[in-house]
N, C-alpha and C positions, 0 to 999 in steps of 0.2 A: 361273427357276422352280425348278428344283435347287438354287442354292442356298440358295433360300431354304426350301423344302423341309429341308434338311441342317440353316438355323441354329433355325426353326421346332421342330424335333422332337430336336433338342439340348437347347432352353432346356427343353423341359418335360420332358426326364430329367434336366438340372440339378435343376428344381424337386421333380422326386418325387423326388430323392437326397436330400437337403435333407431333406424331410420323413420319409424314411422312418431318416435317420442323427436325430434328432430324437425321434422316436417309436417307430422300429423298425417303424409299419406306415405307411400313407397312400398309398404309391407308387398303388396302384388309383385310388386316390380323385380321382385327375388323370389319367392316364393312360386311364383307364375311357370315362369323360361325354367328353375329347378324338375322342377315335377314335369313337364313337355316335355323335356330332354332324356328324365330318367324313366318315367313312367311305362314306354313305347316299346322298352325292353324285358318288361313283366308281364304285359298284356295285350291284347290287340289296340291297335292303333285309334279304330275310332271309338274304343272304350276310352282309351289313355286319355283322350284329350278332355271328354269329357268330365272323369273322373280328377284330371289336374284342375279343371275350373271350379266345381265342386267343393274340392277339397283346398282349394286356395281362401276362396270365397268362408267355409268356416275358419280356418286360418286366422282370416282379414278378423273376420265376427269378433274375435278375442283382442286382438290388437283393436281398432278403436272403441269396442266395450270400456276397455282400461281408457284410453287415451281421452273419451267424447268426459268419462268422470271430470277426469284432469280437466278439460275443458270447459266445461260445466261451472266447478270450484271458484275457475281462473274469470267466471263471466265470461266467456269470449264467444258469447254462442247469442244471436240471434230468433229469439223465439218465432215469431211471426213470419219471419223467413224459413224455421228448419220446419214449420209446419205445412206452408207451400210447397216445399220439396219435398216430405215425408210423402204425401198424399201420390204424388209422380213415381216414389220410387218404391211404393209397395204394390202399384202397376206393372211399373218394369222387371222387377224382382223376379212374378208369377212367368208375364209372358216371355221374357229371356229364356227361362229355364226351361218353356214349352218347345219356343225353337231350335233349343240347343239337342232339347229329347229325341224331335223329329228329325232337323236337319243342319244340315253340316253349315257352319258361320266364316267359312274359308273367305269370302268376298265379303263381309264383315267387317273381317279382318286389317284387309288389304285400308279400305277404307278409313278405320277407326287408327291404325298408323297413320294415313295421312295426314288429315284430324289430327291428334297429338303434336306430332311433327309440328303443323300449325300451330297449335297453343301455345306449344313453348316457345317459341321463336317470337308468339306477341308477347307471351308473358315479360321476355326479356326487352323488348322493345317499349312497353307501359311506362311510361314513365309518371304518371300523378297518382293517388289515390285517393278517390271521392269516397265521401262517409253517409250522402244521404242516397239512399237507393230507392225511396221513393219517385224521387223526380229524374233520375239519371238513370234508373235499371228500365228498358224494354220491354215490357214482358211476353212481348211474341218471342223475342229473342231467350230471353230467362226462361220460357215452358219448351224449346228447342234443345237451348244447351240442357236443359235436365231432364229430360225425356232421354237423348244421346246420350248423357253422363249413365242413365238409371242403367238403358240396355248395353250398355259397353260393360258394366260391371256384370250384368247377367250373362252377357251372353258371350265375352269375351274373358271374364275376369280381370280385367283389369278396373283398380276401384275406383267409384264416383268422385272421389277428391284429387286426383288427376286432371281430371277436366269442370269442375267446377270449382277448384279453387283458385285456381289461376283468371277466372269469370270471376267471381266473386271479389278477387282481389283487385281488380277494377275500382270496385265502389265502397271497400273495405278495407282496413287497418287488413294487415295480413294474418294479424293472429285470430283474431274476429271473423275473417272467411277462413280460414281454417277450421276455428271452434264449430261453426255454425254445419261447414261441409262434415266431418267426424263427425256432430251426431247422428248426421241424417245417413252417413255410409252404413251406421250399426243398420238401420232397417233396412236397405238397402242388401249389405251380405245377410243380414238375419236369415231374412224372409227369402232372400237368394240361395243360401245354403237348404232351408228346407224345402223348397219350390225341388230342386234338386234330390232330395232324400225323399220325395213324393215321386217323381217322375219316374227315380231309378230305383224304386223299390224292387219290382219284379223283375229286371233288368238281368239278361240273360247273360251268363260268364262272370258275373262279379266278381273280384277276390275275396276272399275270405278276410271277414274284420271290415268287409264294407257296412255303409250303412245307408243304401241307395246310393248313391255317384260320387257320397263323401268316405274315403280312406281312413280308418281311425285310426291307426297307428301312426301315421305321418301328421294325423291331426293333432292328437295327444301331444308329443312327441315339439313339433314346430312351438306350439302355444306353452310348451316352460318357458321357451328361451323367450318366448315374444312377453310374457308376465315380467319376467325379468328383467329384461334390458329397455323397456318402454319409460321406467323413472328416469335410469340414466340418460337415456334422451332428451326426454324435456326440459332435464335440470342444463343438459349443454346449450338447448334451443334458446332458452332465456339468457345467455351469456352473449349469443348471438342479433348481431344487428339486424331488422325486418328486410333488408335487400338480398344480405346474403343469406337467408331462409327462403325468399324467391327465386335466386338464382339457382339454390340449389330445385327447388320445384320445378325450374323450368328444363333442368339436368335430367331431373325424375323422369318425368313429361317426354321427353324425347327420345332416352332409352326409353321407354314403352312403344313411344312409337316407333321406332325402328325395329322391335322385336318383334310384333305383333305384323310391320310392312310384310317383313322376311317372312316370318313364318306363315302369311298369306300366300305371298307368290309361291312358296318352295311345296306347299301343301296343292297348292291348285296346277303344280306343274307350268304357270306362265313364264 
């Protein structure tokens, strides 16, 4: 049972390495609906949920740690930009994880699928890419979308680069809001993961090997395969043309949002 447990939750940080060296986000996208499905059958239900977002959220932490490096290297990152965003999403980080502590994100949920749903549908619709975001970025709009991006990854799990790279890609090369969205997701799950490991310290019924809301074992365990398979990613992403690296975002994008619709209504009984 162990080890099959160890190759089990291997293969699927293999798999979100892969997609997240690939597209720079996705890792949730597997990681997420894994752990909700399996989790519910070890522990109470509204333990499960939370401890899946948790433990997704340090997960994620590993995967773009590695990838924002790559990023970084590659230039593709935006300073002045990831620091506008940094500031947003070490707000949302705390108070996601506050609401998550106290109360249920069922209608969140419902919500933040539709949302998605939406993005990718424009993402694929977008047809220019503007490079100056000075003149052409909103910024009521740009402190909306990343306020929504921050607490969707807090308090839903699903990551920031979901819903603002496909915003970003608007006004940027696609690898450049890419680069810019991964470094800003690391503070983002960072600070997301321990906001969580504060909350669920005392937290009654834990499993054993938690460490507040995060699961170590499945933590440990996820994160070889995602160290591993995160070069092979990137090295395919560069082989690939910048549409079909949208197209597949906008793919990501959508399965989230239908996961996240579903598992609103089906939670809230509508």
């Amino acid at each position: 049972m162990l080890v099959q447990f160890i190759i089990a939750f291997v293969i699927l940080g293999l798999l979100a390495g892969l997609v997240v060296g690939l597209a720079g986000v996705g890792s949730t996208l597997l990681i997420l609906p894994t752990l909700v499905l399996l989790l519910p059958h070890y522990m109470p239900a509204d333990l499960s949920v939370k401890i899946a977002i948790a433990t997704t959220l340090a997960c994620t932490s590993v995967s773009v740690i590695y990838a924002a490096v790559i990023h970084i290297r590659k230039r593709n990152v935006d300073v002045s930009l990831c620091l506008r965003m940094a500031s947003v999403y070490v707000l949302t980080a705390v108070v996601g994880a506050y609401i998550v502590h106290f109360l249920p994100a069922r209608i969140i949920e419902i919500i933040l699928g539709i949302v998605l749903i939406f993005v990718a549908t424009k993402t694929v619709l977008v047809k220019k890419t503007h490079n100056n975001i000075e003149t052409k970025m909103h910024s009521g709009i740009f402190a909306i979308v990343t306020i929504f991006a921050g607490l969707s990854n807090s308090i839903c799990g699903v990551g920031t680069g979901n819903i603002a790279i496909p915003y970003l890609s608007q006004y940027f090369p696609v690898k450049r809001a890419t680069g810019t969205s991964v470094v800003n997701t690391v503070v983002a799950c960072v600070l997301g993961a321990l906001a969580y490991i504060y909350y669920g310290w005392d937290a009654a019924t834990l499993p054993k090997y938690s460490l507040g809301y995060v699961y170590m074992p499945i933590f440990m365990t996820v994160s070889v395969g995602i160290v591993i398979a995160i070069p092979i990613g990137y090295k395919l992403s560069e082989r690939l043309h910048p549409k079909w690296i949208k197209r597949l975002l906008a793919l990501l994008v959508s399965v989230a949002g239908v996961f996240a619709l579903i598992k609103g209504i089906f939670l809230t009984g509508l």
